[in-house]
C-alpha positions in Angstrom: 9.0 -22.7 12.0 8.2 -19.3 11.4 8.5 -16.6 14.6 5.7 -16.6 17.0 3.5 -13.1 16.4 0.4 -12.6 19.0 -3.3 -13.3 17.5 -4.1 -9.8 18.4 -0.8 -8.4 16.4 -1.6 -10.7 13.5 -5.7 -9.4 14.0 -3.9 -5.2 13.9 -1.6 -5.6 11.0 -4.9 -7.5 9.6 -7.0 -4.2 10.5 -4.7 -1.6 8.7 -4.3 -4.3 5.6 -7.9 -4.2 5.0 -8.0 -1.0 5.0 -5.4 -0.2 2.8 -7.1 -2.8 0.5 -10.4 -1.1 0.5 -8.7 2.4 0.0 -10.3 3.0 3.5 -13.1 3.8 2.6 -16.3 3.3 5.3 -15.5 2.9 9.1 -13.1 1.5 11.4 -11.7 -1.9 10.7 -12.1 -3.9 13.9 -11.1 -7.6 14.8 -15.0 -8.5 15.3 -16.0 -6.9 11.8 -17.0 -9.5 9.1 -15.2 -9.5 6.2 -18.6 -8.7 4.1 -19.7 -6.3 6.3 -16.5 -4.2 5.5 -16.9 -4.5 1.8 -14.6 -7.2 1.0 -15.5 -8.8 -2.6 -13.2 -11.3 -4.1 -11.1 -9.2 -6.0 -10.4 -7.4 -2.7 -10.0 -10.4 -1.1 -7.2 -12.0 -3.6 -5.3 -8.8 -3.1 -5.4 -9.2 1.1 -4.6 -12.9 0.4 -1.7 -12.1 -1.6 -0.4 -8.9 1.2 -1.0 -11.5 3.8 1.4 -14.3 1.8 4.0 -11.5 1.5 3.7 -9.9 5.3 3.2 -13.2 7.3 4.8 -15.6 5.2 2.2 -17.6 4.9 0.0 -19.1 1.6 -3.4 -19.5 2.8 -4.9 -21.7 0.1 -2.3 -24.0 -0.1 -2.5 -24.4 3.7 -6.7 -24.5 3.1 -8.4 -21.4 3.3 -11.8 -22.6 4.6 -14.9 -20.7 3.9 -15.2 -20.3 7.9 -11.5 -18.7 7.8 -13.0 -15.9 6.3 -15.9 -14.8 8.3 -14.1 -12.1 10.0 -10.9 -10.5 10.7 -10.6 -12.8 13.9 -11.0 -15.6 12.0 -8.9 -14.7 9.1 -6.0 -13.8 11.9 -6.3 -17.4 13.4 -6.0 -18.7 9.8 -2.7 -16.7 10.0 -1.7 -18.0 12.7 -2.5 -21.2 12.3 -0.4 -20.8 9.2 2.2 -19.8 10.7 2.6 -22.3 12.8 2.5 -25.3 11.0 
């Protein structure tokens, strides 16, 4: 089992990620921000997949990435999480 790391940890290094990602371009990443609000197509989106496989450990599509999982930074972190744990 991989270490234990706090939602709202995961949901930060999530926050500067998706930033980096989108070159940080636009406003503030926040944990309640959707992941289409913050300009995140699917090319953008396999790129945070694969930073979030090589940072957390975790391959989200083999674990099944759900449509819901992608909403919003929260819900991508509990995805993470989730993840993680298992």
């Amino acid at each position: 089992m991989a270490d234990a790391i706090a939602l709202d940890e995961i949901e930060r290094q999530l926050c500067t990620e998706i930033a980096a990602v989108r070159g940080n371009a636009g406003g503030a990443v926040a944990p309640e921000s959707t992941l289409a609000s913050l300009g995140i197509d699917s090319l953008k989106l396999v790129s945070l997949i694969l930073v979030i496989e090589q940072k957390f450990g975790v391959n989200l599509m083999k674990k099944g990435l759900k449509p819901e999982d992608m909403k919003s930074v929260r819900t991508l972190a509990q995805a993470v999480q989730a993840g993680r744990a298992a």
